[in-house]
C-alpha positions as CSV (number, residue, x, y, z in Angstrom):
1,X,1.5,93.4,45.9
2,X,-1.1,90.4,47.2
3,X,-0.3,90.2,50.9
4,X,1.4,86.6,51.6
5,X,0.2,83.7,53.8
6,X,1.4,80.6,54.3
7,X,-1.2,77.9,55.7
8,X,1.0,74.9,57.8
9,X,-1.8,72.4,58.0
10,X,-2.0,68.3,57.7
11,X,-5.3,67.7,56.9
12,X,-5.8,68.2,53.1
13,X,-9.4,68.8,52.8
14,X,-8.9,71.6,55.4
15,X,-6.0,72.5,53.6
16,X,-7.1,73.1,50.5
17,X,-10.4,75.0,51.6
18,X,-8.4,77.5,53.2
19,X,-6.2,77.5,50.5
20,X,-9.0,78.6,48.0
21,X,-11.1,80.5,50.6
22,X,-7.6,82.6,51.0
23,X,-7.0,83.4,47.6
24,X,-10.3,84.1,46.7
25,X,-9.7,86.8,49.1
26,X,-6.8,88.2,47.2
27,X,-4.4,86.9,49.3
28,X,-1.1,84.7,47.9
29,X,-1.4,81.7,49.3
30,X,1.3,78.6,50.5
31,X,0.9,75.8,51.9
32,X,2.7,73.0,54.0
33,X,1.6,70.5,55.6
34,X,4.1,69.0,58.2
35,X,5.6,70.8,61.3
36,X,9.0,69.9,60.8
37,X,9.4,71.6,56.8
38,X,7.4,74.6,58.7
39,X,10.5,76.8,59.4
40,X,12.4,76.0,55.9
41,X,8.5,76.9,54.4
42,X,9.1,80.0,56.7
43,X,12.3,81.0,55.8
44,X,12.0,79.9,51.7
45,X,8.1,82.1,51.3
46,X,8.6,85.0,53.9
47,X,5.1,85.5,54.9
48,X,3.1,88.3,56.3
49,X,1.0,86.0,58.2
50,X,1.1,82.5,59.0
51,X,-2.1,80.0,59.9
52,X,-0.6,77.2,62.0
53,X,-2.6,73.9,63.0
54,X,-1.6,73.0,66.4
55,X,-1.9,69.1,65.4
56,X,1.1,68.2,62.8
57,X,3.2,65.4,61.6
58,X,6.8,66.1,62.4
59,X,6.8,69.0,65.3
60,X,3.5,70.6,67.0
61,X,2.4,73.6,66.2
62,X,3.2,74.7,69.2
63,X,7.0,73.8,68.9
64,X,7.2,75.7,65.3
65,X,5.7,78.7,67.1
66,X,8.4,78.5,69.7
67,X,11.1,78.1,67.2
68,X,10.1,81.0,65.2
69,X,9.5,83.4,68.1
70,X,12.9,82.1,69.1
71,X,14.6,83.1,66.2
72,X,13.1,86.2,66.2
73,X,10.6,86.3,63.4
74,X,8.0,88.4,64.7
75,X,5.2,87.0,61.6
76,X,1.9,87.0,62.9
77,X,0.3,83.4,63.7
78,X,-3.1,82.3,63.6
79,X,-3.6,79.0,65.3
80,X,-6.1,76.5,64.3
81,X,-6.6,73.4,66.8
82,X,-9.5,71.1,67.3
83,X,-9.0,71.3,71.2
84,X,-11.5,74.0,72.5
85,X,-9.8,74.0,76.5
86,X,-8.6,77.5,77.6
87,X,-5.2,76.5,79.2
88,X,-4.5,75.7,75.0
89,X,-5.1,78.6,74.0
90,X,-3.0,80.1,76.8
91,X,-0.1,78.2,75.7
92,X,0.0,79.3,71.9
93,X,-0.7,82.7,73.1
94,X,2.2,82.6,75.8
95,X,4.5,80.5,73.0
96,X,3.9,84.2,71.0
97,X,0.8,83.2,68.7
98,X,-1.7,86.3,67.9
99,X,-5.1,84.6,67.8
100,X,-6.5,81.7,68.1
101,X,-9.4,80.2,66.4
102,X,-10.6,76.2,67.4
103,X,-12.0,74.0,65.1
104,X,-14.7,74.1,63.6
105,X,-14.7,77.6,62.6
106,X,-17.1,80.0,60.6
107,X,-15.0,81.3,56.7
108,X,-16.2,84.6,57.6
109,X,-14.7,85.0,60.7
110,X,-11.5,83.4,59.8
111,X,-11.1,86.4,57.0
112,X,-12.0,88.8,59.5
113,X,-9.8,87.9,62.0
114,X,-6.7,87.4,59.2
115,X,-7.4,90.7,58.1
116,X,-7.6,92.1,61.6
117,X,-4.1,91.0,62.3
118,X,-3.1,92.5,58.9
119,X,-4.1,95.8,59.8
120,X,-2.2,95.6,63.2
121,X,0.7,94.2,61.8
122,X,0.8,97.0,59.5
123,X,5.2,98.8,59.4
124,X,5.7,100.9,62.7
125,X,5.5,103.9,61.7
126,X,2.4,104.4,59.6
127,X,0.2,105.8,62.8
128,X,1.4,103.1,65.0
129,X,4.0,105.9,66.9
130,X,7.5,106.4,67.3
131,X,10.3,104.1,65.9
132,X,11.8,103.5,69.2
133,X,10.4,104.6,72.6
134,X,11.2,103.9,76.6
135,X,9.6,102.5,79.3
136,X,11.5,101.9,82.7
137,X,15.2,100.6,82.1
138,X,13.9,99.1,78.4
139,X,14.1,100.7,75.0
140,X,11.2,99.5,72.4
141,X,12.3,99.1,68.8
142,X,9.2,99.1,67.3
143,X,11.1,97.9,63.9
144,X,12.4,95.3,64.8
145,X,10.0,93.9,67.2
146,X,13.1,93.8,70.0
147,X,12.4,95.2,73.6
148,X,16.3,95.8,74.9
149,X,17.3,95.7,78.6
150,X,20.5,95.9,79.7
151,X,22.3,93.1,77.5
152,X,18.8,91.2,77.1
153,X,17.2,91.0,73.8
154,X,13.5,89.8,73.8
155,X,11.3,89.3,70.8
156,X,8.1,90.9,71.3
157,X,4.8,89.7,69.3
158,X,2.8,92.1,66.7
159,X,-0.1,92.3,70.0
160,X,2.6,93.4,72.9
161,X,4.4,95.9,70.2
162,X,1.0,97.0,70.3
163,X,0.2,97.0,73.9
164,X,3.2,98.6,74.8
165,X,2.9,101.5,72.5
166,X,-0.7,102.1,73.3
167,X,1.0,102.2,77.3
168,X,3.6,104.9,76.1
169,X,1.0,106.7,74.3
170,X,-1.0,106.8,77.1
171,X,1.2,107.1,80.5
172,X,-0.5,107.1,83.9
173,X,-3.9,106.6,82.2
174,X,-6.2,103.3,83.2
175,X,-7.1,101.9,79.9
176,X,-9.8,99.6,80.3
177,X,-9.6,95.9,79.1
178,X,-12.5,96.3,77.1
179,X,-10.3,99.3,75.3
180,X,-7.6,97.4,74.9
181,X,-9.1,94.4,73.5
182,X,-10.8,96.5,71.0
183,X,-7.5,98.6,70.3
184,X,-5.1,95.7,69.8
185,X,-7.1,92.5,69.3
186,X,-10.0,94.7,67.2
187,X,-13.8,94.7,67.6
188,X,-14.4,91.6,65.9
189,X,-12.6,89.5,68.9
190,X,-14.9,87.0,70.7
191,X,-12.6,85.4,73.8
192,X,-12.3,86.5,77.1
193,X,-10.1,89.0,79.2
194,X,-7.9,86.0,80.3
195,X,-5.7,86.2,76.6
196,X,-5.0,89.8,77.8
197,X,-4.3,89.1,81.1
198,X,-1.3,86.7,79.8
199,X,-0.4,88.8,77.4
200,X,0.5,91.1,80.4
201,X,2.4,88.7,82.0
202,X,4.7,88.0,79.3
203,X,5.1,91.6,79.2
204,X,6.0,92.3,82.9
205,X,8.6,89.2,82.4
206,X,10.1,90.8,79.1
207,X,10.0,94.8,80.9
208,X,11.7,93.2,84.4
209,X,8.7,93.4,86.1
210,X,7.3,90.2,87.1
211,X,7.5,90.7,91.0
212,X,4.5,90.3,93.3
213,X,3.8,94.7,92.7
214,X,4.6,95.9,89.2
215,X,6.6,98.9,88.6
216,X,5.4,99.6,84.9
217,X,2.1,98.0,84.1
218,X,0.5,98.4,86.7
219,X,-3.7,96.1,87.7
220,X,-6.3,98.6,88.0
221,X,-8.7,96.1,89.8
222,X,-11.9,95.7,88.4
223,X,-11.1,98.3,85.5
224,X,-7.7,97.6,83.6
225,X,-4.0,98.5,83.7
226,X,-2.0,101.7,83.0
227,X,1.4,102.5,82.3
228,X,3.7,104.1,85.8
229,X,7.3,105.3,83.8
């Protein structure tokens, strides 16, 4: 079956270049183009990945991202703005997008990088480690995207599933950032270290952990992190 993407995007030139470049690519494509039919688009085409403009009629992009991640539809999201600032990025990343590309943008590297989150959004399961694992006081579901602690539920996004389990599968190990930019974001990534950095945070506030010294993931200054169970 032709993997499924839906494109959420108001400008229809932009629109509908994406939506040819897409399915010359083999992929099934559908499109919508204001922020508040987003979650009924959603919910009605089931995606496996969604490309979200920031800038929409209706609801931001931003606020469908929060919705989604709210209601626990772990899809990866590609975001498209025109703003090129870093704190904007930061918030879609910290709102639970997966990358982030600014307008304009190069076709080539928008395939690459929507394949790239393919591959790592592949089932848990197939090479990607146990079903369910531990860390601390939380249990991982990797199935259902869900990190459980105590009677808290948190949805986790396809890069901190795969953050986490590259942590379990590596305990008391310092794994560079370079290494884990190229394990979970993939060798084609061109930002900075700052996106993981945040992604860290989220996942310190989601494992407990948030305090001024870590208990789980642990800074490695001037190298990377590493998992202390």
């Amino acid at each position: 079956m032709k993997a499924k993407v839906l494109i959420i995007e108001d400008d229809p030139h932009i629109l509908l270049g994406l939506e040819e470049i897409l399915k010359g690519e083999g992929y099934a494509v559908t499109t919508c183009d204001r922020g508040d039919l987003a979650l009924e688009a959603v919910t009605k085409c089931q995606p496996d990945l969604i490309v979200l403009d920031v800038m929409l009629p209706g609801l931001s992009g931003y606020d469908v991202c929060r919705q989604l991640r709210a209601k626990r539809i772990s899809t990866p999201i590609l975001m498209l703005t025109a703003k090129g600032q870093e704190m904007d990025k930061v918030i879609g990343l910290e709102l639970g997008a997966d990358d982030y590309m600014t307008k304009p943008f190069g076709v080539r590297e928008l395939v690459a990088r929507i394949s790239a989150l393919r591959r790592r959004a592949c089932p848990p399961g197939e090479g990607d480690g146990a079903a369910s694992f531990q860390i601390g006081a939380s249990t991982i579901d990797a199935k259902r995207f869900l990190l459980c602690r105590g009677k808290v539920s948190e949805q986790l996004t396809a890069k901190e599933l795969k953050l986490l389990q590259l942590f379990h599968a590596h305990p008391g190990e310092v794994l560079s950032r370079d290494k884990l930019l190229n394990e979970v974001w993939g060798y084609s990534y061109y930002g900075t270290t700052r996106t993981l950095d945040q992604v860290i945070v989220q996942l310190r506030k989601k494992l407990g952990d948030s305090g001024e010294e870590p208990r789980h993931l642990v800074t490695v200054h001037g190298v990377g992190y590493k998992l202390v169970d």
